[in-house]
N, C-alpha and C positions, 0 to 999 in steps of 0.2 A: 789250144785244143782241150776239149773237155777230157779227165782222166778215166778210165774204164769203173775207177772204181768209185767217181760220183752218180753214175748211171746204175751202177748195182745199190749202193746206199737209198739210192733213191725208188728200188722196184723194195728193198730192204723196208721203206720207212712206209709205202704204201700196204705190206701186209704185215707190219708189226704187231706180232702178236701182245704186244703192253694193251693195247685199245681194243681187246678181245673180252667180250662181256664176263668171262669168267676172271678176269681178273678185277675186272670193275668191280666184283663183286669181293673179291679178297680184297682189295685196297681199302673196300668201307669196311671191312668186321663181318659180311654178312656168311663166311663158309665157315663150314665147322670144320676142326682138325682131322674129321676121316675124310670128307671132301678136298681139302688140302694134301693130307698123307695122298688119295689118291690120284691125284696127279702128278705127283711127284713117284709113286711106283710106277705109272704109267713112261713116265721120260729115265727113269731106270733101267728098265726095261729096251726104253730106245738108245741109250748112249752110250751100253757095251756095246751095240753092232755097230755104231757109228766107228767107234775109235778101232773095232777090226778093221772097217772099211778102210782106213786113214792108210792101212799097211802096203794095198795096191797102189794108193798115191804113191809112196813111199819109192813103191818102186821101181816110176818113173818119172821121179822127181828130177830134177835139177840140186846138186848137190846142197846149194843154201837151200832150198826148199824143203830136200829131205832133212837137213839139220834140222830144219825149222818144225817139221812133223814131227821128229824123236822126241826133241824138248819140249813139243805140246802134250804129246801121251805122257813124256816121263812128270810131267806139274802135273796131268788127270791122276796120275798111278799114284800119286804122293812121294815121288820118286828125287825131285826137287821143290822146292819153296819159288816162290815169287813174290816182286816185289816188295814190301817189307813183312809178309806173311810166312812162314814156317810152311815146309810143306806137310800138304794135306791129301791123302788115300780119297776125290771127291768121288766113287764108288760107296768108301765107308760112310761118308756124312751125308749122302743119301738115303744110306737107309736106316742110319740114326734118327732122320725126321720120320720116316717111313713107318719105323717103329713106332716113334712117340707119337705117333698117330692111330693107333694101335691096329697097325698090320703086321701079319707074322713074316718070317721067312721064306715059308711054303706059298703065302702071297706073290712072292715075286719070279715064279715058277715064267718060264717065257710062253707058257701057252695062254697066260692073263692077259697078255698082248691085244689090247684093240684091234679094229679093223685098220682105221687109218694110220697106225702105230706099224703092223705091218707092212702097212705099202708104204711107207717113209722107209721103214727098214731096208724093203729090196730095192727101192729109189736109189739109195745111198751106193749099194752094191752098186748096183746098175752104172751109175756116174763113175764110180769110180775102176770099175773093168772096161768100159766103153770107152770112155773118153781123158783126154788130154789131165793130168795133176792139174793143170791151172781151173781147168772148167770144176773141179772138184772141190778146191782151193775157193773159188769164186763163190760156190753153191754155199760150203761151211761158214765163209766169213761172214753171209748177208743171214746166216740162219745162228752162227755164236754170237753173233756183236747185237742182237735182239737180246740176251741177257744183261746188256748193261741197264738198259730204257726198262724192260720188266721190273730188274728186283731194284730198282729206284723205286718204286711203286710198292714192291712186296716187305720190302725191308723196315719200313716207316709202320707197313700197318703191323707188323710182327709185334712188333715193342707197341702200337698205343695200343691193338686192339686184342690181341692174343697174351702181353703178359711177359711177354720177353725181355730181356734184357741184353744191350748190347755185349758180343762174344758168345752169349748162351751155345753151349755145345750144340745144341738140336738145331739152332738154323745156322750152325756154319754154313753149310751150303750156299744159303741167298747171299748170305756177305763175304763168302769166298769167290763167289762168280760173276759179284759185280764189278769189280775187280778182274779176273783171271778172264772172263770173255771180252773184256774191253780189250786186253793187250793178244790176245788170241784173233781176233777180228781182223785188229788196226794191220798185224807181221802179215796173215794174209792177204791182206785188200793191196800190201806194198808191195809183195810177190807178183801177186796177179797183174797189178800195173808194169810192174819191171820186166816181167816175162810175157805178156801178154802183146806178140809184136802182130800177129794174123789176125786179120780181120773177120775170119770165117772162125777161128777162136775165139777172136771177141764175142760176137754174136753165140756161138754156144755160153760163152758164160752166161751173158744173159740170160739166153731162154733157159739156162739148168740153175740157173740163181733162183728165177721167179717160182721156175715149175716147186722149186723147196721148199719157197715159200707160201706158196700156194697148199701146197701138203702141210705144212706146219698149222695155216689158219684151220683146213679141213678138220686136220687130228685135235685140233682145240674144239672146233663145234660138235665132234664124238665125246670128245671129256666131259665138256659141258652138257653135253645133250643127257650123258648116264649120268652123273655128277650131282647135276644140282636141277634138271627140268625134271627129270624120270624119278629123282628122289622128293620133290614135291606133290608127284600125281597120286591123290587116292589110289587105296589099292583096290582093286576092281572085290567085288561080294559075290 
């Protein structure tokens, strides 16, 4: 019998945001570092609400599950290390790039928030007040474990095309999280499988897996659309 969590991989791998033109475009060299910084304020901005969100799971989790949620905030908070990395505050290394992109503080104000940035925001709420930790669990893993496949792509063009150098302080982030979402993904997809015994829960993972994913691609055609279409168009006379 096929597992729950090759059917979510695979609604995962059809709206992967790596094959989303705005990355196309980082991978060859062609965005400049405040179009870079600002997508990266823009998912700042989304992944404090997210990790509040996580606390409703939390608390009606299944005991391994809630373990499994403390130990993912406590690696975001820099709270533990992972792997063989030292932990990292991935808050702060966020807007260490943010900066050297040269955005301020006052940039990352929560009212900078996109449209579609918003409604991922209350999405997340929404799942995770309504429905079942595993359907929540499902949504996060097929929307984290898309950070391994991205920064495989971001990480190469960093160093040829930007100038970086492997460990450079400023993109801790991409090579902290290609790594940390790969193992954040993998704990939940085995959750979701193990606990995931209802069939009528099954099918909620799905349809709240896709719907995220679906919002995730949206929020990328808002970034791109201000980013780098809107920042090409003459400016009207």
């Amino acid at each position: 019998m096929k597992a729950l969590s090759d059917t979510l991989l695979a609604i995962r791998d059809r709206w992967h945001v790596k094959n989303h033109p705005f990355f196309d475009e980082w991978a060859a060299g062609r965005l400049t570092m405040r179009q870079m910084g600002g997508y990266m304020l823009q998912h700042y901005l989304h992944v404090g609400e997210v990790f509040r969100a996580f606390g409703l799971a939390y608390a009606k989790a299944d005991e391994q599950a809630a373990r499994f949620i403390v130990h993912n905030l406590a690696e975001e908070h820099g709270l533990l290390g992972m792997a063989d990395r030292d932990a990292a505050d991935h808050f702060e290394i966020i807007r260490r790039f943010i900066r050297a992109a040269g955005y301020t503080d006052a940039d990352m104000a929560p009212e900078n928030r996109y449209l579609w940035n918003w409604a991922r925001v209350h999405s997340f709420w929404d799942v995770a007040s309504r429905y079942p930790w595993q359907v929540f669990l499902a949504m996060m893993a097929c929307l984290e474990s898309q950070e391994v496949g991205l920064n495989a792509r971001l990480v190469p063009a960093m160093y040829q095309h930007y100038g970086y150098k492997p460990g450079a302080p400023d993109i801790r982030f991409f090579e902290e999280h290609y790594v940390a979402d790969q193992e954040h993904g993998s704990r939940s997809l085995d959750l979701v499988d193990r606990y995931t015994t209802d069939p009528a829960m099954a099918a909620q993972c799905l349809e709240l897996a896709e719907v995220g994913c679906r919002y995730k691609w949206e929020y990328m055609n808002e970034i791109h659309q201000k980013l780098v279409v809107e920042a090409h168009q003459p400016v009207a006379r």
